[in-house]
N, C-alpha and C positions, 0 to 999 in steps of 0.2 A: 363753544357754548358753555361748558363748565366752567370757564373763566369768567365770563360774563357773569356768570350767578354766585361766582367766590366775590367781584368786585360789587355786584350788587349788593350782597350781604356784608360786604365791607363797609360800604356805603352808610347802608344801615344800621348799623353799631356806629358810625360816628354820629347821627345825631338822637342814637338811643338813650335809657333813659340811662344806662351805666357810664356812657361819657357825660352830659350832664352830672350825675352825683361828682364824679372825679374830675371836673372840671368846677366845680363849688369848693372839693377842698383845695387845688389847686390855686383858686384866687388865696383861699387864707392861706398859704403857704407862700403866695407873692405878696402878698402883707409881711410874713415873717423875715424870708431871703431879700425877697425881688425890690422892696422898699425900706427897709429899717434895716437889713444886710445880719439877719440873727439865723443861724444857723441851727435850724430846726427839722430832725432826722427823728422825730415821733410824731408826724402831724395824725398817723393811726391811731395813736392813742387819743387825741380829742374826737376823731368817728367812732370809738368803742365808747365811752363815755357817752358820746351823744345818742349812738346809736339803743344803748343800755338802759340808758333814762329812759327812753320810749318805751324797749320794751320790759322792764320792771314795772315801769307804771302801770301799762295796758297787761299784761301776762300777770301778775303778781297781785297786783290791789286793785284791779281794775277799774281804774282810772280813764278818762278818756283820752283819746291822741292828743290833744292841745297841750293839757297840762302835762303830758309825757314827751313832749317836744321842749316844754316852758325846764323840765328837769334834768333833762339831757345839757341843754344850754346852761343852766347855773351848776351842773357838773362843770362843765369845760371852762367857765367861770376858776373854779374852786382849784379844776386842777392845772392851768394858766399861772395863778398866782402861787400853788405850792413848786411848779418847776423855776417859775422865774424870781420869784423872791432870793434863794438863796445865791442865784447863778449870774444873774443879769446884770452885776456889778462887776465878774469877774470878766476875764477872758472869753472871748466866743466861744472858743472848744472847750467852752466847760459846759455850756449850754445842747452844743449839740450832746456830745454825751449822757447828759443829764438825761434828755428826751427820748432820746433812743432806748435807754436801760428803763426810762419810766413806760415808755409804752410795753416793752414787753414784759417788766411785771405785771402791768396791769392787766394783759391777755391771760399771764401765767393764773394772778389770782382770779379772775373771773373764771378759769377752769376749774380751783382746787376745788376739792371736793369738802371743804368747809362753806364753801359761799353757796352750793347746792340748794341749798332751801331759798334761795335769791335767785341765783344766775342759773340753776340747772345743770350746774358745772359745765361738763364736754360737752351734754345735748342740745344745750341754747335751750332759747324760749321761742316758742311756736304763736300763730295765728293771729299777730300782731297788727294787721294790717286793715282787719274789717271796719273799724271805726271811720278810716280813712279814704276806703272803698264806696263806705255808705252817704258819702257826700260828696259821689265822681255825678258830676255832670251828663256824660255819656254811659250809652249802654254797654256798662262791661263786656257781653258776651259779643258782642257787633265789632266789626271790623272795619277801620278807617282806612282811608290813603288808596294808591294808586302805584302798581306797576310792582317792584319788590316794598317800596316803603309804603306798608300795611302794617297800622298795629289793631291790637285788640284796641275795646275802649277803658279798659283800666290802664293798661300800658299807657295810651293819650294823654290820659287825665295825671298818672306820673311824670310824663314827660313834661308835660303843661306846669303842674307847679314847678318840679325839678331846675327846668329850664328858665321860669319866670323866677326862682330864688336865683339862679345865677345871673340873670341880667340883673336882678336891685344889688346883686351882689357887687357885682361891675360899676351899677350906677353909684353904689356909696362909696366907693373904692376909690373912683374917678371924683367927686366931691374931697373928698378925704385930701387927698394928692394935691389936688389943685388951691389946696385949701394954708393959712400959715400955718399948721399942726403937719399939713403932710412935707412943704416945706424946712421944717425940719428934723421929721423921723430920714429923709433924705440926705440930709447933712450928715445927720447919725449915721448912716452909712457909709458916710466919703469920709468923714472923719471926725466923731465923733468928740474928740479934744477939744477942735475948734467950735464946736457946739458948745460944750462947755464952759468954754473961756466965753461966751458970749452969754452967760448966767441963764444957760435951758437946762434944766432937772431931766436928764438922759436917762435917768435906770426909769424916771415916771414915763418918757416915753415911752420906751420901750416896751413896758409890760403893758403900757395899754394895744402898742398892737402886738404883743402876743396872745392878749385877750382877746381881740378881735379876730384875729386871725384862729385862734382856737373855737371862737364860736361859729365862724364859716366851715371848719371841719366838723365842728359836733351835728350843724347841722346836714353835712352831707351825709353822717352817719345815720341820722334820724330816717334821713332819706332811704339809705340806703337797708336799711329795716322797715321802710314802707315797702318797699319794691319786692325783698324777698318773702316778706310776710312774716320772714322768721331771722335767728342770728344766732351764731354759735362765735365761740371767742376764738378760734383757729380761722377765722375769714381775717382778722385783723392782726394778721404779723408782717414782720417789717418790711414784705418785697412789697407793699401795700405804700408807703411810703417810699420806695426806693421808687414804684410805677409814676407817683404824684411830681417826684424831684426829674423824670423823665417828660412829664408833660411841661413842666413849669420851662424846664429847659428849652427844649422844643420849640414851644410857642415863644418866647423869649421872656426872658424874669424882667422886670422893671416895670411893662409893659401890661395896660389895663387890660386890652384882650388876648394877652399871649397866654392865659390858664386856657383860653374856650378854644383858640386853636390850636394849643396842642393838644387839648381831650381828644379833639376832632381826628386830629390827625394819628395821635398815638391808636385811638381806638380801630380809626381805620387799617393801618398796620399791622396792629393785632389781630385782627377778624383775618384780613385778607391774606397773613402771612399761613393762620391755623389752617382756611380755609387751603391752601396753596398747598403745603406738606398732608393735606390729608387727600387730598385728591390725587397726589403724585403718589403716595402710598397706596391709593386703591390700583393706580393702575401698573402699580409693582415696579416703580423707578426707585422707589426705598426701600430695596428688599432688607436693607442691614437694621432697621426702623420699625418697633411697634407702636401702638397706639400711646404708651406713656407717653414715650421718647419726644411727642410733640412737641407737649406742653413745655420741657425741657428746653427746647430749641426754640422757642417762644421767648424764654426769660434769657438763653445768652444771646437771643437777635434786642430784646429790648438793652440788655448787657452792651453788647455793640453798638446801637445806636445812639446810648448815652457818651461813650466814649468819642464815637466820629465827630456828636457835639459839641462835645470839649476842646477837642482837638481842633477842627476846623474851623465850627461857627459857634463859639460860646453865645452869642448873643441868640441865640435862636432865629426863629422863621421868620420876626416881625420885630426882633429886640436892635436894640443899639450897645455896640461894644464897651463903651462905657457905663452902663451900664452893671456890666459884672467887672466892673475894674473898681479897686478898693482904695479910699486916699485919692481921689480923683483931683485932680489940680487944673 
């Protein structure tokens, strides 16, 4: 019976509203890797940005959610083109680099205790979420669904846009792709040179879909500052990123829906793995095992399954091996 209610509640987290958000940055991250082939290891730093815009706006000058979503976005704008401007001409791995040390200053600064009178430093900003609340269709305190998938009706109304940004997400993606501009950030991938030699301005590609792709993160951030109500800048370190390059894989990179299946999928794993060690801990099968220790075992099973990824099925659940093959001929 226990089982039954760990895989229900597994169940549940994949089509909550946390896989959705992570399944939004996850498409821009297949913008970045999965199409244009740009090695991009801060896509958390465009969710802090977006998620920050929101709430400075709403917590700070109080502003409404719209325009704190409109600031979030022309952050991840602003900081799109200060990473890729100087990078985007060199080497790949100077780009991943780049992103990864920019996102974690940017956590670092949004803590110092200078930006306090902005960001609240370590405490985050609180209560962000009411503006957003006050235009839920449904009755927040009322409960939908049937059997374990029951949410509240704010939770609904999250999942509803959350999930609805992710399908226009998918649907612009899939136009984009199909389209002569995705034609050849594609090429830019396999190789690049020969793009060149055919007179297409590669660094302008480029940073257009890093622009892109950073604004489908900032808006997952926004999101995900609707959801919590609040935001502190230690939610946004880089296993946050390390989780998104675990979905992206999964589901398969190249691949329009392989961000939403692997949200689906990662998430489910996660719920069900926690739920699974905590109920063998109650009934004293891990006696060597406290309550930390889960969370621990959580991140080297997510560890793990990036690697069997790699190893066996780079292409993921739904990808094509050529796909993550570079110089494709």
């Amino acid at each position: 019976m226990d089982i039954l209610m760990i895989l229900a509640e597994a169940a549940r987290s994949a089509v909550g509203p946390i896989a959705a958000i992570y399944a939004l940055a996850a498409v821009g991250l297949n913008m970045h890797f999965g199409y244009t082939g740009l090695l991009n290891f801060g896509q958390v730093g465009f969710m802090l940005v977006g998620a920050y815009g929101v709430g400075i706006s709403v917590a700070v000058f109080g502003l409404p959610v719209s325009v704190g979503f409109l600031v979030g976005l022309a952050c991840a704008v602003v900081l799109a083109l200060l990473l890729g401007i100087p990078t985007l001409r060199l080497r790949a791995d100077y780009l991943s680099i780049t992103t990864i040390a920019a996102a974690e200053v940017l956590r670092l600064v949004y803590r110092a205790g200078f930006a306090e009178p902005v960001t609240n430093g370590v405490y985050g900003l609180q209560n962000l979420s009411s503006g957003f609340r006050a235009v839920n269709p449904f009755d927040g305190g009322a409960r939908y669904g049937f059997g374990s998938f029951v949410f509240t009706g704010n939770q609904l109304w999250l999942m509803t846009v959350a999930w609805g940004l992710v399908g226009l997400a998918v649907l612009l993606t899939w136009l984009l792709i199909h389209s002569p501009w995705g034609r050849v950030i594609k090429g830019i991938r396999e190789d690049e040179d020969a793009v060149r030699s055919l007179g297409k301005n590669v660094f302008a590609y480029k940073m257009q879909a890093l622009v892109l792709g950073g604004l489908l993160g900032a808006l997952a951030g926004a999101m995900l500052a609707m959801h919590q109500g609040a935001i502190q800048p230690d939610q946004f370190k880089p296993q946050v990123t390390f989780f998104l390059w675990v979905i992206l894989l999964l589901g398969g990179a190249g691949r329009v829906f392989g961000p939403i299946l692997g949200s689906m999928a990662f998430w489910f794993l996660m719920s069900f793995t926690d739920g699974l060690l905590r109920w063998m801990g109650r009934e004293g099968w891990l006696p060597f095992l406290s309550g930390p220790d889960f969370g621990a075992i959580q991140l080297a099973f997510a560890g793990v399954m990036l690697v069997l990824l790699i190893v066996f099925r780079p292409q993921g659940l739904i990808g094509d091996r050529k796909e993550m093959l570079v110089n494709v001929k």
